[in-house]
Steps between C-alpha positions, in 0.01 A plus 500: 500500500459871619641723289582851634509772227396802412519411095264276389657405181831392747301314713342340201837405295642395871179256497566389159851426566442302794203281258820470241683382746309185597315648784119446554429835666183718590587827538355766665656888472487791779713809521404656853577398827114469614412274175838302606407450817113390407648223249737378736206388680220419224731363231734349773812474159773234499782806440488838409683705268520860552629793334761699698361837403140588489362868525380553831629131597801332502626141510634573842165531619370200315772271645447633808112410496554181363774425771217591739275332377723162464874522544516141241271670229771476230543856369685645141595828399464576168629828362578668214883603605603642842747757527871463605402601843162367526469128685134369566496318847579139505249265322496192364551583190581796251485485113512782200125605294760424211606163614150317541581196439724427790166607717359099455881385597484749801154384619498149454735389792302756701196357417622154579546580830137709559295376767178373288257721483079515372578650206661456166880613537 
C-alpha cells in the first residue's frame, strides 16, 4: 500500500486502521510527486491512498501520476474534510481521516480486483 501524506502520524493511524481491519499490508509513505513517482516503480503497491491536500502537492497530481503510471492501480482519497465547493477528481474511492475504519471496507473490493503484483499489498 502507498500511502500519500504529508503527516506521518495520518499515514501511520491510516496504516493501523487498515491492520485493524483484517488487512495484511506493507506500507510505504511519500508526500512529493518525485518520491511518488520513484515508488510507483520500486515498490510497484497494490493501491494507493492519497491525501487530497499536500503543501506543494496535491492529490490531483498524485492521481494523475498514478493514472499514468497504470490507469487500474486502484487509488483512495483520504482527507480530512473538503469544503462545500471543493470535489477531488474521480477516484476509486474517497473516505474521512475521522472515519478510518471504513478505509479496510473501501479497499478490500479494490484490492480484490488488483492485478497481482511482487510485492506485499
Amino acid at each position: 500500500m502507498l500511502l500519500v501524506d504529508d503527516s506521518r502520524d495520518d499515514a501511520e493511524l491510516a496504516e493501523y486502521a487498515l491492520r485493524k481491519g483484517g488487512l495484511a499490508v506493507q506500507c510505504r509513505r511519500v508526500d512529493t510527486g518525485a518520491a511518488l513517482a520513484d515508488a510507483l516503480e520500486a515498490f510497484a503497491p497494490h493501491a494507493v491512498v492519497s491525501d487530497v491536500n499536500l503543501p506543494g502537492f496535491s492529490g490531483a497530481e498524485a492521481l494523475a501520476l498514478v493514472r499514468a503510471h497504470d490507469p487500474s492501480l486502484p487509488f483512495v482519497f483520504l482527507t480530512g474534510g473538503l469544503a462545500p465547493d471543493d470535489d477531488p477528481p474521480p477516484a476509486d474511492g474517497l473516505v474521512l481521516k475521522d472515519d478510518l475504519d471504513a478505509l479496510p471496507d473501501v479497499l478490500r473490493p479494490l484490492l480484490g480486483a488488483a492485478t497481482p503484483r511482487d510485492s506485499q499489498p
